[in-house]
C-alpha positions as CSV (number, residue, x, y, z in Angstrom):
1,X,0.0,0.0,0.0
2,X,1.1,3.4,-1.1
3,X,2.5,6.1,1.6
4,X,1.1,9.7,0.9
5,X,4.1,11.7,3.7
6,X,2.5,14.8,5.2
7,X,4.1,17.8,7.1
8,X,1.9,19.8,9.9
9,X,3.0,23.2,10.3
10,X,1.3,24.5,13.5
11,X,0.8,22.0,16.6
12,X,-2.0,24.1,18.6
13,X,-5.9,22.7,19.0
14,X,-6.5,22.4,15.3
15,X,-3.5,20.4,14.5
16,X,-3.8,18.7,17.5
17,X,-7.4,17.4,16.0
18,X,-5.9,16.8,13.2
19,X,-3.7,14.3,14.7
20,X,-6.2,12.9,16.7
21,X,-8.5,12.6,13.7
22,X,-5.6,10.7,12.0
23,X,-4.8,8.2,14.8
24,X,-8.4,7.5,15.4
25,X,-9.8,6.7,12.3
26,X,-6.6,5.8,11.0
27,X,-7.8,2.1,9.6
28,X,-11.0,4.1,8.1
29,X,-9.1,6.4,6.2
30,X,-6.7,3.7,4.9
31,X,-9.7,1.6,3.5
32,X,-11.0,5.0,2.0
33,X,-8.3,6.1,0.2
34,X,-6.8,2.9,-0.8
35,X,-3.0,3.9,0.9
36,X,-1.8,5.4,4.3
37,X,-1.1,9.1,5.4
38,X,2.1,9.0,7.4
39,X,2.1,12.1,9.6
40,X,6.5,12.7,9.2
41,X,7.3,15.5,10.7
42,X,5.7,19.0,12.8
43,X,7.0,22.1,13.0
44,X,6.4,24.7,16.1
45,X,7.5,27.6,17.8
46,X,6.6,25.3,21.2
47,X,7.0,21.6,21.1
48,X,7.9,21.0,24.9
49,X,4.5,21.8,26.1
50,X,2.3,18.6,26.6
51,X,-0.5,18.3,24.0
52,X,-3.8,16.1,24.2
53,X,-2.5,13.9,21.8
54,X,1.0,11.1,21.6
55,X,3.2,11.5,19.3
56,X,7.2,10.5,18.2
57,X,9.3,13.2,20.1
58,X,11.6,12.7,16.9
59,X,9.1,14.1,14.0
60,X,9.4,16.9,16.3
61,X,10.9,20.0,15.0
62,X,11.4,24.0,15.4
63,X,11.9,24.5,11.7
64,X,9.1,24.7,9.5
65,X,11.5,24.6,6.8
66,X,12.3,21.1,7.8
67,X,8.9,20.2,6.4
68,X,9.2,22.4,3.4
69,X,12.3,21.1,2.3
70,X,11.7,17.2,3.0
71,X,11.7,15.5,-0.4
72,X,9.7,12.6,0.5
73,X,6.7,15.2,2.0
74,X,4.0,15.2,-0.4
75,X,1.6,17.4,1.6
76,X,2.1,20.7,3.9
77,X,-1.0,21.6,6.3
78,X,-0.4,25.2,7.1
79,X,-2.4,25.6,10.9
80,X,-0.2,28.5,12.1
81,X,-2.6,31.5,11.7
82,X,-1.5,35.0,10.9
83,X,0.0,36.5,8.0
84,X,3.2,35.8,8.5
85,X,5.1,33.7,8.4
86,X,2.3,31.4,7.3
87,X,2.2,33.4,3.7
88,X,5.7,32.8,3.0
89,X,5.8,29.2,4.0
90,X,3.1,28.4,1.8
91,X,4.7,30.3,-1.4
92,X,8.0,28.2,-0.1
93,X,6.3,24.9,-0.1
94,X,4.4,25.6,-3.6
95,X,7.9,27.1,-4.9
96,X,9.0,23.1,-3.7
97,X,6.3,21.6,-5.4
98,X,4.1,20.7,-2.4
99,X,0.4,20.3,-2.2
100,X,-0.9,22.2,0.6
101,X,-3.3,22.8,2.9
102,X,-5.0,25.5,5.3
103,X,-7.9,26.6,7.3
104,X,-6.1,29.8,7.8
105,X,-9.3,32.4,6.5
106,X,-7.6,35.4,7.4
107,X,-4.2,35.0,5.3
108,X,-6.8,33.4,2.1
109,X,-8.7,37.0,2.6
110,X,-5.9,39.2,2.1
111,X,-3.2,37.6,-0.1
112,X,-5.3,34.9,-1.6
113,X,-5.3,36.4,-4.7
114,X,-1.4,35.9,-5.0
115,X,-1.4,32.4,-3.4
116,X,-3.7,31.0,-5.6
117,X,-2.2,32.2,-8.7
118,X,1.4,31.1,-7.9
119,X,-0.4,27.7,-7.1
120,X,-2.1,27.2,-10.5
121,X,0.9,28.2,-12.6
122,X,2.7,25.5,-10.4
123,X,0.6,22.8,-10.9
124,X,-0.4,22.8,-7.1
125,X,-3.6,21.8,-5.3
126,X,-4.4,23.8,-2.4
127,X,-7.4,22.7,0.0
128,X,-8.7,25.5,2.3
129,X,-12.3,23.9,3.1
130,X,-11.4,24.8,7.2
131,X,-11.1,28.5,6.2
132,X,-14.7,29.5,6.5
133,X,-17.1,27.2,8.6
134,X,-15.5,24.9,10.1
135,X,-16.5,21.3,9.3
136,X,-20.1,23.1,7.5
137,X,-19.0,21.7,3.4
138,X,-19.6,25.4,2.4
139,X,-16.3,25.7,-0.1
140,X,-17.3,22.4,-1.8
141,X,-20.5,23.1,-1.9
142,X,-19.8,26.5,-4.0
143,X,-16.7,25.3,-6.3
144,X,-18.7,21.5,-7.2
145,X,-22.2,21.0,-6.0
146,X,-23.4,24.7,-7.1
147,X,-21.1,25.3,-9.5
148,X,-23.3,25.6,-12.9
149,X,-25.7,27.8,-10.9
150,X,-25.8,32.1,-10.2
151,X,-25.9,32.4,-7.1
152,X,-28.6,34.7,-6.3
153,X,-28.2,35.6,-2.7
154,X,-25.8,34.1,0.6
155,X,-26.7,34.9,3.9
156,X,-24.5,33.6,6.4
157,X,-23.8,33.2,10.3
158,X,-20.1,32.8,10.1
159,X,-18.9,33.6,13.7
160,X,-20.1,31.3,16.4
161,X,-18.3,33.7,19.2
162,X,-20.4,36.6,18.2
163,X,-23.5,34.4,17.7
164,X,-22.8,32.8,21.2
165,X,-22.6,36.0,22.8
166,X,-26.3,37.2,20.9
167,X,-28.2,33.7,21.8
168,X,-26.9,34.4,25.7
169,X,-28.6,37.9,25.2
170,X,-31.9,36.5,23.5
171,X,-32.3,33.6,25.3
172,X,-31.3,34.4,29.1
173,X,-31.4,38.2,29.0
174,X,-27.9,39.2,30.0
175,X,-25.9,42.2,29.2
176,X,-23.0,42.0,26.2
177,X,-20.2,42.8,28.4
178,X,-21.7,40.0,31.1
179,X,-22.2,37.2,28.6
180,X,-18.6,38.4,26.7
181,X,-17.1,37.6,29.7
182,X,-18.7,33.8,29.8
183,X,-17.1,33.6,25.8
184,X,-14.1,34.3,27.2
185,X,-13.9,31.9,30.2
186,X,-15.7,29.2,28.4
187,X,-13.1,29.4,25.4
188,X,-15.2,31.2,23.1
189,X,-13.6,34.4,22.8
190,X,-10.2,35.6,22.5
191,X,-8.6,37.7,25.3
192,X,-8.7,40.3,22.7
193,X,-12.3,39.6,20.9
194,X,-12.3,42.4,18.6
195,X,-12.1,40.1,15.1
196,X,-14.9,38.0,16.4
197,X,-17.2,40.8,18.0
198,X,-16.6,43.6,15.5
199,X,-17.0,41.2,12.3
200,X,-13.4,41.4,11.4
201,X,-13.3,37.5,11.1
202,X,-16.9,37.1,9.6
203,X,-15.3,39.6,6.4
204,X,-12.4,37.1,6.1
205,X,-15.4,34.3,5.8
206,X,-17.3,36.2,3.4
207,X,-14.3,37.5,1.2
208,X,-13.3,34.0,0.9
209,X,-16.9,33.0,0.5
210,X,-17.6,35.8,-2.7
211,X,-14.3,34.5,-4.7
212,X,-15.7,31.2,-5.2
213,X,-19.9,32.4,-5.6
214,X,-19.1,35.1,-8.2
215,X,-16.1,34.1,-9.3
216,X,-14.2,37.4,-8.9
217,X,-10.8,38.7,-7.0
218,X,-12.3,40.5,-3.6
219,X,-10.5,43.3,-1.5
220,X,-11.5,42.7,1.7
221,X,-11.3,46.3,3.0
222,X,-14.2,46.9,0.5
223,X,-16.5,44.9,2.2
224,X,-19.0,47.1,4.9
225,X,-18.7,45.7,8.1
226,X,-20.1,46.6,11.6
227,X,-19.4,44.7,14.8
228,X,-22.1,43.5,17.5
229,X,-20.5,45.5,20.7
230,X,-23.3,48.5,20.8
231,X,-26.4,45.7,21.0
232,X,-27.7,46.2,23.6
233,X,-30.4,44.3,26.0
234,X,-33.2,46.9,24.9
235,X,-32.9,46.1,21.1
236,X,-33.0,42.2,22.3
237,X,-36.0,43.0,23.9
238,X,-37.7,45.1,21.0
239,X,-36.8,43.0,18.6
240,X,-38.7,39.9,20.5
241,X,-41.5,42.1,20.2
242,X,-41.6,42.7,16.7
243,X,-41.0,38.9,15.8
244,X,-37.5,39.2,15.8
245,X,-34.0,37.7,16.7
246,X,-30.6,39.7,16.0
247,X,-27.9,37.5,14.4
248,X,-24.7,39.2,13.2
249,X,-25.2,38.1,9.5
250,X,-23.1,38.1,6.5
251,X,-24.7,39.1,3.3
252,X,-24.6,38.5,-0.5
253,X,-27.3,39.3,-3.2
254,X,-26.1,39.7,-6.6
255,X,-28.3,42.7,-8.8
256,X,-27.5,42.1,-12.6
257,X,-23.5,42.0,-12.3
258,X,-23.3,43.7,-9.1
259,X,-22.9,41.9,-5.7
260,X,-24.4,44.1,-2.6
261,X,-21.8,42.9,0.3
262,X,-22.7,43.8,4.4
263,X,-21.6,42.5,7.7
264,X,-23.3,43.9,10.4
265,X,-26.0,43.1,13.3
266,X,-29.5,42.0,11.6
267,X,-32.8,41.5,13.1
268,X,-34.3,38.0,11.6
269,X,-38.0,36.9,11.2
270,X,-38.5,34.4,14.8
271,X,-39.4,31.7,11.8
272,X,-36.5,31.5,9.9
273,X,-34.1,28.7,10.1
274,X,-31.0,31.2,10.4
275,X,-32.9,33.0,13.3
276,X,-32.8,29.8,15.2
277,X,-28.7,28.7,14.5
278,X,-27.8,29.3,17.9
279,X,-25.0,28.9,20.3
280,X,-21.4,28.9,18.6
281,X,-22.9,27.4,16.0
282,X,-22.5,28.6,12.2
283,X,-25.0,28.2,9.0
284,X,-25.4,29.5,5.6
285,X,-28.8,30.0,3.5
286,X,-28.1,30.4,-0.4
287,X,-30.2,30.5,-3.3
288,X,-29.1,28.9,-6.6
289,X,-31.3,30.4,-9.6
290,X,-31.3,26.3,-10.7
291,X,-31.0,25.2,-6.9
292,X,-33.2,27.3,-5.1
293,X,-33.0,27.6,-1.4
294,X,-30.4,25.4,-0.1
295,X,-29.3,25.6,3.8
296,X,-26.1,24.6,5.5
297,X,-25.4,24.2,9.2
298,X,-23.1,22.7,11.8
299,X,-19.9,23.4,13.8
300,X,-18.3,26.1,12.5
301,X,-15.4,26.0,15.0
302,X,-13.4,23.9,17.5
303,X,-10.8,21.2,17.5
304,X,-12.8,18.4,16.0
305,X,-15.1,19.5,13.6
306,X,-12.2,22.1,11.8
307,X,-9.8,18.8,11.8
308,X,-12.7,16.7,9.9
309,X,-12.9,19.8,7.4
310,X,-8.5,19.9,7.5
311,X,-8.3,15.7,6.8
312,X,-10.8,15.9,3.8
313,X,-8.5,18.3,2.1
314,X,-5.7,15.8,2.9
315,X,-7.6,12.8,1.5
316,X,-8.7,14.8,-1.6
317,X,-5.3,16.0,-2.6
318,X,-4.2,12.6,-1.8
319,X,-6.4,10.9,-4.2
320,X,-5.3,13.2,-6.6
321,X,-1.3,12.1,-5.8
322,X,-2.5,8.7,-6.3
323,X,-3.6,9.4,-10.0
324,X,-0.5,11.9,-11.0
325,X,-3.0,14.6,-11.4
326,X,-3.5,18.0,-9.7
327,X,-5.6,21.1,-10.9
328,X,-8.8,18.6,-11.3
329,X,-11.2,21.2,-10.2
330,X,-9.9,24.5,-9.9
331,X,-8.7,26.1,-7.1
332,X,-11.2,28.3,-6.8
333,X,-14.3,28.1,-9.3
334,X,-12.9,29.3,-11.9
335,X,-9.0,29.4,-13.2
336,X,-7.2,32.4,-11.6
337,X,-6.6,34.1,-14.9
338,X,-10.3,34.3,-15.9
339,X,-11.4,36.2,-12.4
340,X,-11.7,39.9,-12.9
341,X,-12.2,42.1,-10.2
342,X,-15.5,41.8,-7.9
343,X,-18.2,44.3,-9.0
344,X,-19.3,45.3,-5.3
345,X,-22.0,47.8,-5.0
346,X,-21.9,50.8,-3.0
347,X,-23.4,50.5,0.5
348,X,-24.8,54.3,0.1
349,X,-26.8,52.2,-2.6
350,X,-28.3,49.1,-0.6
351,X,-31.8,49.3,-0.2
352,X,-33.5,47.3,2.7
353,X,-35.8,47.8,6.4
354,X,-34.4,49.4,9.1
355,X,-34.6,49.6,13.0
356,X,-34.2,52.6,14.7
357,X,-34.1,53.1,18.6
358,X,-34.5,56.5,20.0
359,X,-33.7,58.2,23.0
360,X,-35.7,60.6,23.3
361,X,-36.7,63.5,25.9
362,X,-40.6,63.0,27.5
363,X,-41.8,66.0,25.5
364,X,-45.1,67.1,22.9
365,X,-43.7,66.3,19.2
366,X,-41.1,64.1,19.1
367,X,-42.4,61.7,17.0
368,X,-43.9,64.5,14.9
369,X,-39.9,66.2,14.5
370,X,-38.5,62.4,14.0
371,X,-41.4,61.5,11.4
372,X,-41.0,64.7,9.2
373,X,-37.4,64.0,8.8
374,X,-37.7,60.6,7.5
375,X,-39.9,61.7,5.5
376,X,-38.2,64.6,3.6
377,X,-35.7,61.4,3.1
378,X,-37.8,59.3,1.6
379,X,-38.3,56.6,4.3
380,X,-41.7,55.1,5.3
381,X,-42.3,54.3,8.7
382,X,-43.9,50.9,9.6
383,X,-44.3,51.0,13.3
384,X,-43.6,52.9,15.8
385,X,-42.9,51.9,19.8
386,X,-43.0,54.5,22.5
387,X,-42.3,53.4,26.1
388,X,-42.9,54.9,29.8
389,X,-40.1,57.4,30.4
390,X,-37.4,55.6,32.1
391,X,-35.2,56.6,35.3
392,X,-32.4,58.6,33.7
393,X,-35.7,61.0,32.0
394,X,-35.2,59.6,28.4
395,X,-38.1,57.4,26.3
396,X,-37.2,54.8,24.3
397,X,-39.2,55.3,20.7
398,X,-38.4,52.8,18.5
399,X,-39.2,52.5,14.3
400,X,-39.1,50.5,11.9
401,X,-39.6,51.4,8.1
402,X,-40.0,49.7,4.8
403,X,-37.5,49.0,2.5
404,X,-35.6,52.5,2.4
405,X,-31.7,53.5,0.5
406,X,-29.3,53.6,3.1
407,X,-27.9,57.0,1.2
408,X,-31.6,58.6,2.3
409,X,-30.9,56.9,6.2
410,X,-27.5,58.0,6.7
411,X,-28.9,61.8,5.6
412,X,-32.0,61.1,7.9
413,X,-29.9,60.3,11.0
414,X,-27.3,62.8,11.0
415,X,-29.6,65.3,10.8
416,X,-32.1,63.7,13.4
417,X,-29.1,62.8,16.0
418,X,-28.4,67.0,15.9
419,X,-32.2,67.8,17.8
420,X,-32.1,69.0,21.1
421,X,-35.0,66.4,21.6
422,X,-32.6,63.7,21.9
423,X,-30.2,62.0,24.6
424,X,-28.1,59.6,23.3
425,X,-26.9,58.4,19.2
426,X,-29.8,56.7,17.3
427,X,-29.4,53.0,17.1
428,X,-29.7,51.5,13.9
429,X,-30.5,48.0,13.4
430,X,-30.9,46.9,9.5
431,X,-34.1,44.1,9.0
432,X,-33.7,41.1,6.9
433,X,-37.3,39.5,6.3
434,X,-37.7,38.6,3.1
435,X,-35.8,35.5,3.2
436,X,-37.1,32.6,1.2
């Protein structure tokens, strides 16, 4: 039976998994693939520290260039994270002729572009089905199952940190900074939090996530984001009264050419199947025009389930090692020298229903002043919510309106948030309910 000789690059919880997976299921994947992966040799910064899994103190080593160099490796798993050094040990083990493999979303969102063209002009597979979602099959599922349809629309939970900390709200009625807290001692959360609360990791999903729907080269910095840090426990609260559960959602819909492209804090119909992907759990919804609705959902983090997603990419390149063939499928869904640039539309340009939660002084004509200003913007109010005057003296009014341009909001707001009649910045919450 053949040997396919792999080098892991990164010996933290995902590689550990990986190794695991490997030495569990080790007969399975034998029978599977028709030859044995031989785990040779792993490379870290740390390799003294004990790990939850056994292995040969003598594949062991500080070098990744060990791995990179080894003539009888076949496959690199990149698991390091960051930018660098894992970009140029990637380039290094393509330059060597190496398949490779990552889940590393962040360095795929910023200099995929380059990787992946180096990679096809070398004749290289790369599998990155880890990068966004976890073990959720979201990558194959655009590049093969998907692939001869336009995808219409994507909507997408793709942070199960920031989706853990908005179920705790919903569900037991505690404060963001209380149940942030609970992220972070459970494991959820970074010390530091910011990429997962302020959607800096959901863009690196969704960047990734356009390339292969629509086919294009995406700049990351040009997709509008907005974090989850400023909800707070009165919009949980009037958003369960209008019907409603906020997920921090990451958004696609493509409008003849263009692709609209939003991360930010979205208040869901109670009925939908994304409103109800809860816990640190991850899902996507997308609409095929040949496919129609199709939904996606599972683990979108955590040792186990990111190794499963990591080891299919290692027995799919292997298979291809087995034939003599590489560049089957294409990296992406498309070959890199046929992707143009990524036709986004301006978010001055989006057009959908909108929250707004006022704080507002217990006076004669406040809705009256609020009212005529959306209105000289062109925004229709559907409902309207005026509470009893709290302790600090201000009244929560809250709004909702039909479908409105954010260009006309934005106007709205800043002129609205200079009248004397209110205490505090307008929250704005955008509404998603037209979801098939």
């Amino acid at each position: 039976m053949k040997n396919i000789n792999i080098g892991l690059i990164g010996f933290g919880t995902i590689g550990c998994g990986v190794i695991k997976l490997l030495q569990n299921n080790e007969k399975l994947i034998e029978k599977k693939l028709g030859a044995r992966l031989i785990l040779r040799k792993i490379a870290d910064i740390d390799i003294t520290t004990s790990r939850p899994v056994r292995v040969n103190k003598n594949i062991l080593t500080t070098d990744a260039r060990e791995i990179i160099r080894d003539g009888n490796i076949d496959i690199v798993i990149e698991l390091m994270g960051g930018y660098e050094p894992a970009r140029t040990f990637i380039l290094e083990a393509i330059a060597q002729g190496k398949q490779v493999v990552t889940a590393n979303k962040a360095l795929l969102a910023v200099h995929g572009n380059e990787i992946f063209s180096i990679a096809e002009k070398k004749k290289i597979d790369i599998g990155f089905e880890a990068s966004v979602g976890g073990t959720i099959p979201i990558i194959r599922t655009l590049k093969e199952s998907l692939i001869a349809n336009n995808i219409k629309s994507i909507y997408g939970i793709m942070n199960g940190t920031a989706n853990f900390i908005l179920t705790k709200m919903t569900d037991e009625g505690k404060d963001f900074a209380v149940v942030l807290k609970e992220a972070q001692k459970l494991g959820y959360a970074e010390a530091d939090p910011t990429y997962d609360i302020e959607g800096v990791d959901t863009a690196h999903k969704l960047a990734i996530t356009l390339s292969l729907a629509y086919g294009c080269k995406v700049k990351l910095d040009d997709i509008y984001r907005e974090g989850i840090s400023e909800i707070s426990q009165q919009d949980v609260i009037f958003a369960r009264e209008l019907d409603y559960r906020i997920k921090l959602l990451a958004i696609a819909i493509l409008h003849n050419g263009m692709v609209e492209a939003r991360i930010h804090p979205t208040m869901i119909n109670s009925g939908h199947l994304l409103a109800n992907v809860n816990r640190n759990y991850n899902a996507f919804h997308l609409i095929g025009d040949a496919s129609g609705p199709v939904f996606l959902y599972g683990q979108g983090a955590g040792m186990m389930p990111t190794a499963s997603a990591v080891v299919s990419d290692i027995i799919d390149i292997s298979r291809n090692i087995l034939e003599g063939v590489t560049g089957c499928i294409p990296l992406r869904t498309q070959k890199e020298k046929t992707m143009g640039d990524i036709n986004l539309m301006p978010m001055d340009n989006i057009e959908t229903k909108y929250y707004f939660r006022f704080s507002a002084v217990d006076r004669p004509g406040v809705l009256s002043k609020i009212s005529g200003i959306l209105g000289e913007n062109n925004i229709s109010i559907a409902t309207v919510i005026q509470k009893a005057r709290k302790e600090d003296g201000a009244v929560p009014v809250v709004m909702t309106t039909y479908k409105a341009k954010e260009k006309n909001i934005r106007k709205a707001l800043k002129k609205i948030d200079k009248l004397d009649i209110l205490l505090d910045k307008t929250i704005l919450i955008r509404i998603e309910d037209e979801m098939v």
